[in-house]
C-alpha positions in Angstrom: -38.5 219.0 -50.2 -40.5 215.8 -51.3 -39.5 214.0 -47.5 -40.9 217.4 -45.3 -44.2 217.3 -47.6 -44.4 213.0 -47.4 -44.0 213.7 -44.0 -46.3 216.6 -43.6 -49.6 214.7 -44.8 -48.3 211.4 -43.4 -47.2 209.5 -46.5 -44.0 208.5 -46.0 -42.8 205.5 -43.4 -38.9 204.6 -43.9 -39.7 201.4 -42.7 -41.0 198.3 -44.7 -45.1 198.3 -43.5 -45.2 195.1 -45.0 -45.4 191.6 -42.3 -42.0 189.3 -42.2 -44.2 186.9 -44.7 -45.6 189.1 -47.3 -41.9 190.7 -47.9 -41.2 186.8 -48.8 -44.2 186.0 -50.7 -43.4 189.8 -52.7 -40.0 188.1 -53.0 -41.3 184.8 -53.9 -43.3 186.4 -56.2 -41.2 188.7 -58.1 -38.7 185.4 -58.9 -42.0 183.9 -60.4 -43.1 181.8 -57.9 -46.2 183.5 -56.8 -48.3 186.0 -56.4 -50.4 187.9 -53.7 -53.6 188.0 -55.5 -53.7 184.2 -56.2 -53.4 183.5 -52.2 -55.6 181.4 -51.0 -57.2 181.8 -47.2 -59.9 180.0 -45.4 -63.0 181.3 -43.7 -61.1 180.7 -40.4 -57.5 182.4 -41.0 -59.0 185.8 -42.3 -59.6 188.1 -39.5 -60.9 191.7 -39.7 -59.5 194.6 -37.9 -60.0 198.4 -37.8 -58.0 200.7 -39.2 -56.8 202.6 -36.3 -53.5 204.5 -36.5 -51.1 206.1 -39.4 -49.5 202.8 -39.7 -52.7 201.1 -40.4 -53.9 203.8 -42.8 -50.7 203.1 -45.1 -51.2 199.7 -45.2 -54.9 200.5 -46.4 -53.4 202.7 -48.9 -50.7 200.6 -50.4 -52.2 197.5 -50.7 -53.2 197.9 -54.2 -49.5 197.9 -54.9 -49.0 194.3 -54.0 -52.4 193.7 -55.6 -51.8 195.3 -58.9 -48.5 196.0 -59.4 -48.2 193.4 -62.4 -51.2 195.4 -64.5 -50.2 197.0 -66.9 -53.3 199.0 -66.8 -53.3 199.8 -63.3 -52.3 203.7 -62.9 -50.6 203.9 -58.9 -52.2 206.7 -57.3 -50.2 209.6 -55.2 -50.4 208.6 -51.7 -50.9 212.0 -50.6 -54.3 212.0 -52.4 -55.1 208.8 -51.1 -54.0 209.5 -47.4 -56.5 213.2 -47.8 -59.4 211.3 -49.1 -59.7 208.7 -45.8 -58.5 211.6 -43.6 -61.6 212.3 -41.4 -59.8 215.5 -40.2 -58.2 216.9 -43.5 -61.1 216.0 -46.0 -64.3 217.9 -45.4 -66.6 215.4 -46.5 -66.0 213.7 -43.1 -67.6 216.7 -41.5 -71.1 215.4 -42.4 -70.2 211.7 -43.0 -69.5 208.4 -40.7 -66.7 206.0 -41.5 -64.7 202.9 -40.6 -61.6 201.8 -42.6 -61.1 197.5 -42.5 -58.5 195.5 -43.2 -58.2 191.6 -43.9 -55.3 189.9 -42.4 -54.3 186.1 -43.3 -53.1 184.2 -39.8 -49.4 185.5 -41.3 -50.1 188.7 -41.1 -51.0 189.6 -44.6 -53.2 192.2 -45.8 -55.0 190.7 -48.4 -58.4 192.6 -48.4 -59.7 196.4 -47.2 -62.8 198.2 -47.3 -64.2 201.0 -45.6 -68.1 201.3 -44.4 -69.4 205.1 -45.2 -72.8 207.1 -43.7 -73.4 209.9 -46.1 -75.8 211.9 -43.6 -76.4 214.5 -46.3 -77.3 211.6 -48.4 -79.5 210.2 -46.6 -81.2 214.0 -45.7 -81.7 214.1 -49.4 -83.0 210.5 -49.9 -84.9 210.1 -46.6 -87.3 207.9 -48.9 -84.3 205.0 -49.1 -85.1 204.2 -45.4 -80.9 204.7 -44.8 -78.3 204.1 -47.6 -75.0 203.1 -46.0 -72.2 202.7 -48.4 -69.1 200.5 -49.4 -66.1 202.0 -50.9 -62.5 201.4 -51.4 -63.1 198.0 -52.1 -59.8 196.0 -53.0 -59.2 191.6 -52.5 -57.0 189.1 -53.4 -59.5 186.7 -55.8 -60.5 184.9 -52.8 -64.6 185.0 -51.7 -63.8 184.2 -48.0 -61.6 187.3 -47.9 -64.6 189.3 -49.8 -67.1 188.2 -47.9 -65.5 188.9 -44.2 -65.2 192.6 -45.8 -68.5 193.0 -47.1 -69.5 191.0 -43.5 -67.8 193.7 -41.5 -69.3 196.8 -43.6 -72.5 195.7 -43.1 -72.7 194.9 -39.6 -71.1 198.4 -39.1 -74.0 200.2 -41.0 -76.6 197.5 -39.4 -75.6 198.9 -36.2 -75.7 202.5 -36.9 -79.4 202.3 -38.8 -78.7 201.7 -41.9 -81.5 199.2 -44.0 -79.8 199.1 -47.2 -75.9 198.8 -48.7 -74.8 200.8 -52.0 -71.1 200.5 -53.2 -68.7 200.6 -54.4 -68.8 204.5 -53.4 -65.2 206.0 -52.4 -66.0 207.9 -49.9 -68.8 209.8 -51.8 -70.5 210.4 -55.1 -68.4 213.4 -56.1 -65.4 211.0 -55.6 -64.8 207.5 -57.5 -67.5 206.0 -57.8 -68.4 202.1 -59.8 -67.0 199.0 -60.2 -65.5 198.3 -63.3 -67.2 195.5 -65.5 -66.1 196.3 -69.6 -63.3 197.7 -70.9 -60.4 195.4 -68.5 -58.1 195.8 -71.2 -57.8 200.1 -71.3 -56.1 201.9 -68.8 -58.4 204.5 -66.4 -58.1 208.0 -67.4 -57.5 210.3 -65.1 -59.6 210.2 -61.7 -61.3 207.1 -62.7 -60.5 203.5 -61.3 -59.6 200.6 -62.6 -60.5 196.9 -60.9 -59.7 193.3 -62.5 -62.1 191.5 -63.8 -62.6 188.8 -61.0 -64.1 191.9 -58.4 -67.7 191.2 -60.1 -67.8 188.0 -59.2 -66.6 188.5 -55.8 -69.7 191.5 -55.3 -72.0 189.8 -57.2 -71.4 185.8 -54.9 -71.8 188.6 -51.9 -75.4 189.2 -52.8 -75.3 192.3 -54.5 -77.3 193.2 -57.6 -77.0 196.2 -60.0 -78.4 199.2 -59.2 -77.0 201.6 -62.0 -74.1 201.6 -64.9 -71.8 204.3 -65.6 -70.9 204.4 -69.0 -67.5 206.0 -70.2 -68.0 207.6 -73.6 -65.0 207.5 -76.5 -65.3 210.7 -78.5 -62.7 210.9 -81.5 -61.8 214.0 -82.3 -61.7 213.0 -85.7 -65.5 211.5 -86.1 -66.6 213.9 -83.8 -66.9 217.3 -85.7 -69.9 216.1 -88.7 -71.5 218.3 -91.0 -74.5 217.8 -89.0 -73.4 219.0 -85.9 -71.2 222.5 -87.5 -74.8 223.3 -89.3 -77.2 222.7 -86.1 -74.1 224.4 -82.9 -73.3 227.4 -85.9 -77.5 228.0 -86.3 -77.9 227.8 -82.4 -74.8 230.1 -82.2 -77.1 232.6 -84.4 -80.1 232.3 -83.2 -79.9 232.1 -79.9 -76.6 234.3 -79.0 -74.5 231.6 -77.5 -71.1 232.1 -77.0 -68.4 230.2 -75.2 -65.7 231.5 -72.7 -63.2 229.5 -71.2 -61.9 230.2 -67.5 -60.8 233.4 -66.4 -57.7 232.2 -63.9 -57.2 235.9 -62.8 -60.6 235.5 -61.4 -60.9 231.3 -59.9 -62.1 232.0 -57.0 -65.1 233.9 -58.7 -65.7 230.8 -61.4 -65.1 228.6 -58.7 -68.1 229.8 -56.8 -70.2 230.0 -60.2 -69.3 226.2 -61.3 -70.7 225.2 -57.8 -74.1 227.5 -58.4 -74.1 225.6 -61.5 -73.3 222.3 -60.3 -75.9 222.5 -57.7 -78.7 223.8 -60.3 -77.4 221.6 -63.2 -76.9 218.4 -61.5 -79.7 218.4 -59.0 -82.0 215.6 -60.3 -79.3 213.1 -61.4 -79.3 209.5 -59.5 -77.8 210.1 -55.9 -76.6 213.4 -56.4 -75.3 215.3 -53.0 -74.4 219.1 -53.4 -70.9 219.9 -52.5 -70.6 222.1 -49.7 -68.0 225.3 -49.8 -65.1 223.5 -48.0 -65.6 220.2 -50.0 -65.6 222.6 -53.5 -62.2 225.0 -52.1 -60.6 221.0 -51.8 -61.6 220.1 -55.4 -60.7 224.0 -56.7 -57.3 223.8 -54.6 -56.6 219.7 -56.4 -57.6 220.6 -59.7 -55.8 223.9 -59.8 -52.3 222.4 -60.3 -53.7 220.1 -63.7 -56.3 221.9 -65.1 -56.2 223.6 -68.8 -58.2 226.9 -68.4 -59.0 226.3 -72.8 -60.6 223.1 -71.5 -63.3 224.9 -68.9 -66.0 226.0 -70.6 -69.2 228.2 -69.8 -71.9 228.7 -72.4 -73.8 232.4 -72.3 -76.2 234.3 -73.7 -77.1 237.9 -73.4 -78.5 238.2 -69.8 -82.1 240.9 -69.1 -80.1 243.0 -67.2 -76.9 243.2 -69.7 -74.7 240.5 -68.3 -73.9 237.3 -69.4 -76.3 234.5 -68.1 -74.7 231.3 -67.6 -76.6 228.5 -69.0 -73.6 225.7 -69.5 -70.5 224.4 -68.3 -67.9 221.7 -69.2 -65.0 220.9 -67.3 -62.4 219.1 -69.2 -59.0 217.7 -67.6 -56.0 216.1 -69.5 -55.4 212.4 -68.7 -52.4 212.6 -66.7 -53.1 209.3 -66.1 -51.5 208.5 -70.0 -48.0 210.7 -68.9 -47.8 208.6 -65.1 -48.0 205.4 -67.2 -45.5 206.1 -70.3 -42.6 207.0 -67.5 -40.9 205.0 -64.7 -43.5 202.9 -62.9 -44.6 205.1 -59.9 -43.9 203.4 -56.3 -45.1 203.4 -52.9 -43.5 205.1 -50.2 -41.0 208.0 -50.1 -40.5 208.2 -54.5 -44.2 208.2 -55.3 -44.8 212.1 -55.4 -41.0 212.9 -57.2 -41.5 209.8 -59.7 -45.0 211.1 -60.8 -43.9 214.7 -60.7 -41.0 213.6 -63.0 -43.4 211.6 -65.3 -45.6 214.2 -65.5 -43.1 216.7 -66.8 -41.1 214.6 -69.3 -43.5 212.3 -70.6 -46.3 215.5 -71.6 -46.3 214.8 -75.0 -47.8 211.2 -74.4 -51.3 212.5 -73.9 -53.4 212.6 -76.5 -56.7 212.3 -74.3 -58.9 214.7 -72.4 -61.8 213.3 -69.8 -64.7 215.3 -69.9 -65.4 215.2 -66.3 -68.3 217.5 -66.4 -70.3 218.6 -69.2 -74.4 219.9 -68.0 -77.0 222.5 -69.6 -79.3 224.3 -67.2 -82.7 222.7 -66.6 -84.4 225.2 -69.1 -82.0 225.6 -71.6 -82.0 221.9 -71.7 -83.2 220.2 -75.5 -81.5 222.8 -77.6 -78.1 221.6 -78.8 -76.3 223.6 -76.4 -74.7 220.4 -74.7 -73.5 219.6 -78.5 -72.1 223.2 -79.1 -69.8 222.3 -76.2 -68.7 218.9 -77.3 -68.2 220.7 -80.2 -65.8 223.7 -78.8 -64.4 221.0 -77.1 -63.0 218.6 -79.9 -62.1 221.8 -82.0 -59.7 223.1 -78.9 -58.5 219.5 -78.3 -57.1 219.5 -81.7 -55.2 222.7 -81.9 -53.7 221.0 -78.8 -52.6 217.8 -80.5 -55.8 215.7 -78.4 -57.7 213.1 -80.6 -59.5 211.6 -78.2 -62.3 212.8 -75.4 -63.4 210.6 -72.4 -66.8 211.5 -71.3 -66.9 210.0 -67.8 -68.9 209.0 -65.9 -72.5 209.0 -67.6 -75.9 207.3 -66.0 -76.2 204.5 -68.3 -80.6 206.2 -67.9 -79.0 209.6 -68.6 -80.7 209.2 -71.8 -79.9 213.1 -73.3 -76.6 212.7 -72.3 -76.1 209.4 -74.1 -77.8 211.3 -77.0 -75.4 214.0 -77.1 -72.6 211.1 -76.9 -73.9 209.5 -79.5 -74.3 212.8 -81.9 -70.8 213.1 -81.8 -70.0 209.5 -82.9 -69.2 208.5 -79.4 -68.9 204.7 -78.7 -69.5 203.5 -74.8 -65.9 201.6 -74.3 -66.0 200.9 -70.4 -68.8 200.2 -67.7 -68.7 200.9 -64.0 -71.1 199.3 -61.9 -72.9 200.5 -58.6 -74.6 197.8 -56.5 -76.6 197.5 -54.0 -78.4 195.0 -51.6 -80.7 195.0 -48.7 -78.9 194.9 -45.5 -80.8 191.4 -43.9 -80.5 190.9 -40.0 -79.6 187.7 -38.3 -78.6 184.6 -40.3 -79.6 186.4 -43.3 -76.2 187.9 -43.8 -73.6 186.8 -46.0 
């Protein structure tokens, strides 16, 4: 069954993808004697090629095993997800977005580098003011700047010659999707649907030219610091007064609550930094995805008594357990034709290992904004997380300018543990490149 589905989305290859010398360096390597990351290449043996077939498109995918393999804080990714989210065809963000997959090759044959160069067109029909954002994303190197900078090099020219004036990244593809570099917090594991980078990728970006443009804070909430007097005496008075209740999600009706999370979504999240609305097919892949992990107890809508007798949504939160802890405690997930049966199998025998929920989503309606509500749901939250044997919350990812939702954070004791980082450069013509 796992082989015909592999097969189906085009995950599985029976043969080794890797070239006659990285199977020895990975051999070399797992004796001791080195390691793919600490290659060295010169200017002159890297040499940048499209991604152009299946074949090509599962070496993009699995080089962060050679890469990362050794971290214990790296969490392998299902190669099904990974092939859908680079699939022009499958993945309907592709329908109103331009892309180019790279790879770096060594003058062995190695892969030691990839990157992809995005157009967002909706983005840039939202943010016509920018002049033309292009965007860098699935960013991954061996600690080498030559290798970096042919990547970045490549990107750039691509988006040069397609209109772009500026370069934003790392953005994978989009900003509904993983998005940042990570800068603090090397030594934690991601949770789930966040990535984790070593530490060296800062200095590769930051030697290319690129500057900050915006932090992302990830937000520690403790289940037990998290429920203060203060915040029982000001959610149970806005509980009173104002008529708030909280429902979780009605599963017999998902497709109704899917369409009123993307109303909300749309309304909620408007006026954040480089938000782009989710169209319907982009929302049924995200409803379809999250369908098979999501807790309805940990999707919550906040309402209050509507003018014409129905409830009027003014708040959501959507809350997802960090399957990433489970995937980690079992046996270390692989490439190739085991990856979906060895997380599967993680998954289901290694539940009781997670004690941590990311709070993907948590926004209050524009005018309903400034009263506690967002509070009242960290608070329902926590409360449900502990009858459920969760002491910890993940709020992630968070403008590090989103200054009420830092507040709210911070109400509930939170601590900012990790950083992700979005840069950004001007894209310069001529010998101004890299």
């Amino acid at each position: 069954l796992f082989k015909e589905i592999g097969e189906e989305l085009g995950v599985l290859d029976e043969e080794d993808d890797r070239s006659p010398a990285l199977q020895i360096a990975v051999a070399e390597r797992e004796n001791g004697d080195a390691t793919l990351r600490n290659l060295k290449v010169t200017a002159t043996d890297v040499h940048i090629r499209k991604v152009e077939n299946r074949k090509d498109k599962l070496k993009f995918i699995r080089l962060p095993w050679e890469l990362y393999r050794d971290e214990k804080n790296w969490v392998p990714p299902l190669e099904m997800d990974r092939m859908r989210l680079i699939d022009e065809v499958k993945n309907p963000f592709y329908k109103h977005a331009t892309h180019q997959l790279f790879l770096a090759e060594d003058k062995r044959g190695n892969v030691v580098g990839r990157i992809a160069a995005i157009i967002n067109h909706r983005h840039n029909e939202i943010y016509s003011s920018e002049g033309g954002m292009g965007f860098a994303g699935f960013f991954d190197s061996i600690d080498d700047q030559g290798v970096a900078n042919a990547l970045f090099l490549a990107v750039e020219d691509f988006l040069r010659s397609h209109g772009m004036k500026y370069i934003r990244g790392p953005v994978s593809p989009s900003i509904n999707d993983e998005v940042g570099l990570l800068v603090e917090g090397f030594d934690l594991p991601p949770a789930v649907m966040m990535p984790w980078h070593p530490s060296y990728y800062k200095k590769l970006w930051e030697q290319a030219g690129f500057k900050k443009e915006q932090d992302l804070l990830a937000w520690k909430i403790t289940e037990t610091k998290s429920l203060s007097p203060k915040i029982e005496r000001v959610t149970n008075a806005l509980r009173e007064r104002a008529k708030v209740n909280i429902r979780s999600l009605d599963m017999k009706k998902y497709d109704e609550e899917v369409n009123l999370i993307r109303d909300l979504y749309s309304r909620g999240w408007e006026e954040n930094w480089g938000a782009v609305p989710l169209d319907p097919d982009e929302i049924t892949m995200l409803a379809t995805e999250l369908k098979q992990i999501i807790d309805p107890d940990f999707v919550l809508f906040a309402e209050v008594p509507g003018t014409n007798g129905k409830p009027q949504t003014i708040g959501f939160s959507l809350c997802i357990p960090d399957i990433n802890q489970a995937f980690l405690a079992g046996k270390q997930i692989p490439k190739g034709a085991m990856n979906l049966p060895t997380a599967i199998s993680n998954l289901m025998t290694k539940k009781k290992a997670i004690d941590n929920l990311r709070i993907v989503l948590l926004g209050v309606m524009p005018e309903y904004r400034g009263r506690a509500v967002d509070a009242m749901l960290y608070r329902e939250i926590m409360e449900r997380a502990k009858k459920k044997g969760i002491k910890y919350g993940e709020a992630s990812w968070v403008l590090e300018s989103n200054q009420m939702m830092s507040r709210a954070a911070q109400v509930m004791n939170g601590e900012p543990y990790k950083r992700y980082r979005v840069f950004e450069k001007p894209l310069y013509q001529g010998e101004d490149r890299i």
